[in-house]
N, C-alpha and C positions, 0 to 999 in steps of 0.2 A: 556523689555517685555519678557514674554516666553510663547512657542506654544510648547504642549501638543498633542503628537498624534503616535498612533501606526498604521502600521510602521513608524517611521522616518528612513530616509534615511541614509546611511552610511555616515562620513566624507567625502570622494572621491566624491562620488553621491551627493553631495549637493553642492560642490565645481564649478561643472559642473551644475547645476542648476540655482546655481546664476551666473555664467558666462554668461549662456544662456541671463538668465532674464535682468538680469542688465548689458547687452555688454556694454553699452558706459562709463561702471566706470571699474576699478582695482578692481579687486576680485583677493584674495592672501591668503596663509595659513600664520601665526603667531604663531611661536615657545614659546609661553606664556607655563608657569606651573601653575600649574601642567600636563596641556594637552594642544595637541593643537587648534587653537580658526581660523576663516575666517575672513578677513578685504574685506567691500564690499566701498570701500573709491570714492565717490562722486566727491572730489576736496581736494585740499591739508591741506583744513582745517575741513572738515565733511565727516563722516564716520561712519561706524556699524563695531563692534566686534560681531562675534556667534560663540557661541558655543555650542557643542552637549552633552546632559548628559543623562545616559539612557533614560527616553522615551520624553524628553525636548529637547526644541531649545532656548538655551537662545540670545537675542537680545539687546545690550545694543551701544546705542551714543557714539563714541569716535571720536577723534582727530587724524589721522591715522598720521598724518606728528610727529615723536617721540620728535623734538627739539620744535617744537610751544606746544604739547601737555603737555611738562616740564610746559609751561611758563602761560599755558590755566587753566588746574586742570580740578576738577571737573566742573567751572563754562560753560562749554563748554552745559552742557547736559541742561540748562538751558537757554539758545538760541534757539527759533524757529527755522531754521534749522537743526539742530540736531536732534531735536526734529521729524520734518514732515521725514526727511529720514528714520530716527527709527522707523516711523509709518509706512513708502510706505515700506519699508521691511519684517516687521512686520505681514503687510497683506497681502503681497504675500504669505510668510508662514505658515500663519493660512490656506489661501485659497486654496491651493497647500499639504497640509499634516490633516488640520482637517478642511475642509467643511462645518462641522455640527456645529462648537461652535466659526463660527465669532462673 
């Protein structure tokens, strides 16, 4: 998913956003390339990647545990859980950065 909106928040600033929001998960940064991306990881098998690109939040399902997510692939994103996390994320940061275009 990706939320569109000016301002977005700095990398730092958003890091601390979702720490707020989501206390009771790990929220962590992720040394991915070409830049780096937020892991707001649920439980050891479901989880969000974000990342920020100029006026974007991209939001995308992942696998945050790196040896299950070898073995997961893509079919991970295709599982209802992943799916509703990706979504309750999703609209935290529509509702929190663009108000006007939930």
């Amino acid at each position: 998913m990706i939320v569109q909106g000016t301002p977005l928040p700095t990398f730092n600033e958003l890091i601390e956003v979702l720490k707020r929001q989501f206390s009771n998960h790990s929220v962590y940064t992720f040394d991915s390339k070409p830049q780096k991306s937020i892991i707001v990881r649920k439980s050891a098998l479901v989880g969000v990647q974000i990342t920020v690109r100029d006026n974007e939040i991209i939001i995308d399902a992942c696998c945050p545990n790196i040896f299950i997510s070898a073995l997961i692939g893509l079919v991970s994103t295709v599982f209802p859980p992943y799916h509703h996390f990706e979504m309750k994320v999703t609209d935290f940061l529509k509702n929190k950065y663009n108000p006007g275009h939930v």
